[in-house]
C-alpha positions, 0 to 999 in steps of 0.5 A: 045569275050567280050566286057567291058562297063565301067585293067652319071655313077654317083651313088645315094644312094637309100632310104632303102626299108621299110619292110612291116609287116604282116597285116599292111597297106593292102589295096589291095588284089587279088585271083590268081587262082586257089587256092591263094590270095595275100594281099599287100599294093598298095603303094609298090606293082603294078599289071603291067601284067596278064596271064591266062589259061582258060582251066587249070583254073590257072593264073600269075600274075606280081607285080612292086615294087613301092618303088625304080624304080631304082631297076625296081624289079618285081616279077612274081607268078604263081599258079597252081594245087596241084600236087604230089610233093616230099619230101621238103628235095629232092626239096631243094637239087635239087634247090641247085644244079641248083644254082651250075649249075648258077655258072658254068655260071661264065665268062670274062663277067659275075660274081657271087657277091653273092649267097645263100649256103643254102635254105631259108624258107618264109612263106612255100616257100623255096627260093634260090638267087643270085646277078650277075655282068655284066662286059661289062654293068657294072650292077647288077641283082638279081634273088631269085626263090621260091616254095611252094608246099603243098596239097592246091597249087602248086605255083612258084614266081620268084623276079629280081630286079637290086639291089645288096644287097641280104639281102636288095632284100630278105626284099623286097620280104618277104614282098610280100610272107607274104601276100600269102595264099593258100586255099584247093579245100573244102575251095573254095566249101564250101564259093561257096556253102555258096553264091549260098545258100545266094542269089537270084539274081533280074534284074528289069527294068527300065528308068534311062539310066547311061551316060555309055549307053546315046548313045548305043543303046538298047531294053532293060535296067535294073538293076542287083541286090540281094534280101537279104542284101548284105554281099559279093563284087560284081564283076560283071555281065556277060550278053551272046549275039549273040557276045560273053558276056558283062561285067557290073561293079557295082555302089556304091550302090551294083547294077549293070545296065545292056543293051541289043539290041536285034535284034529279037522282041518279048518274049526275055529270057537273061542268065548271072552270077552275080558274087560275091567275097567270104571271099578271094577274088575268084569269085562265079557265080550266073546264072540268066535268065530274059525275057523282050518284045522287043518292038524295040530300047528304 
């Protein structure tokens, strides 16, 4: 359990999507784990849902495209571990024939506008996609499905918009895949081992009560912190209870206030994880403990 303190039949002619450039106009970024980031400009992209497996370590993420509602596009990346994976030659022809099998597909009701006769390369992913055509709705959709395999991810993203322009959908969607990086387990280990050998992690009490807390209860408030300059964001601070964890968002200053309400009296030792972002934006754990006297409610 975890608790938070503080995620007419008329047609219009849409404006033409702008392509993104690599690297211009980045101004969010998100670790997917396990092991990718996307870097991405909010003002086209949104994060709209998120899906986790705790067991596996691994994640999914949804991103709107903000740019043109009408096409309500989105495009959903998951990201798993590397696994073996066959020669890219044999997976291109398999996604090939699965586009050959969509055709079969074809009826009274449903046609093909538009499909890819070949793979397409974007940033490492091999990309496949078509445009189809409902009759009885008489609407467009757009499906582009794509893979990038490799000794550091195992990553799948699938975009669907209700454009009917392929070229302008693969625009689209090749400025979100430029923004995707994947990193290799050493990588991930050698900026954990780089932040757990950077800090020391500091909890000192105090009686200044932030207005997130003025009416909780407590026995204890105090504020999370480093003792060494701060070079990384921090994320958070996880605090284990009776109840499960709590989890404490930073200030401006690189502080993190933190309560806790303690039923027993007496020497009390907490446990929790400062967590901090490395260089790409994936979580590292730092484990504290303090020990406070309870003297009752504050």
């Amino acid at each position: 359990m975890t608790f938070y303190s503080c995620s007419n039949g008329q047609k219009t002619l849409a404006e033409p999507p702008k392509v993104i450039k690599p690297d211009s106009l980045i101004n969010s970024y998100k670790f997917i784990e396990p092991n990718i980031s996307v870097s991405y400009d909010s003002n086209f992209f949104k994060i709209t849902q998120r899906y986790s497996n705790t067991f596996y370590n691994t994640e999914s993420y949804e991103f709107s495209y903000e740019r043109d509602p009408a096409k309500n596009a989105t495009i959903h990346i998951n990201a798993d571990h590397p696994i073996e994976y066959p020669p890219k030659k044999e997976r291109d022809s398999l996604m090939l024939a699965g586009i050959q099998e969509i055709k079969s597909t074809v009826n009274d009701t449903f046609s093909i506008v538009n499909i890819d006769k070949q793979i397409r390369d974007i940033n490492g992913f091999s990309c496949v996609g078509l445009v189809g055509y409902d009759k009885l709705s008489k609407k467009y959709s757009t499906l582009i499905e794509g893979y990038h395999f490799s000794v550091k991810d195992n990553t799948e993203v699938r975009y669907i918009s209700r454009g009917h322009d392929l070229e302008m959908e693969y625009q689209i969607l090749t400025s979100f895949l430029s923004g995707i990086n994947s990193y290799s387990q050493s990588e991930i280990d050698n900026e954990d081992s780089l932040i757990k050998s950077k800090y020391t992690v500091a909890v000192t009490p105090t009686t200044t009560v932030i207005d997130n807390f003025k009416y909780r209860p407590m026995t204890f408030v105090g504020v999370v912190s480093v003792n060494q300059k701060l070079e990384h964001k921090i994320s958070e601070v996880s605090l284990s209870g009776s109840l499960g964890q709590e989890i404490f968002s930073p200030n401006e200053s690189g502080q993190v206030p933190i309560l806790t309400n303690d039923g027993e009296k007496g020497s009390i030792t907490k446990r929790g994880d400062l967590v901090l972002l490395n260089s790409f934006g994936k979580k590292v754990k730092l484990p504290f403990t303090f020990t406070y006297i309870n003297k009752g409610r504050l």
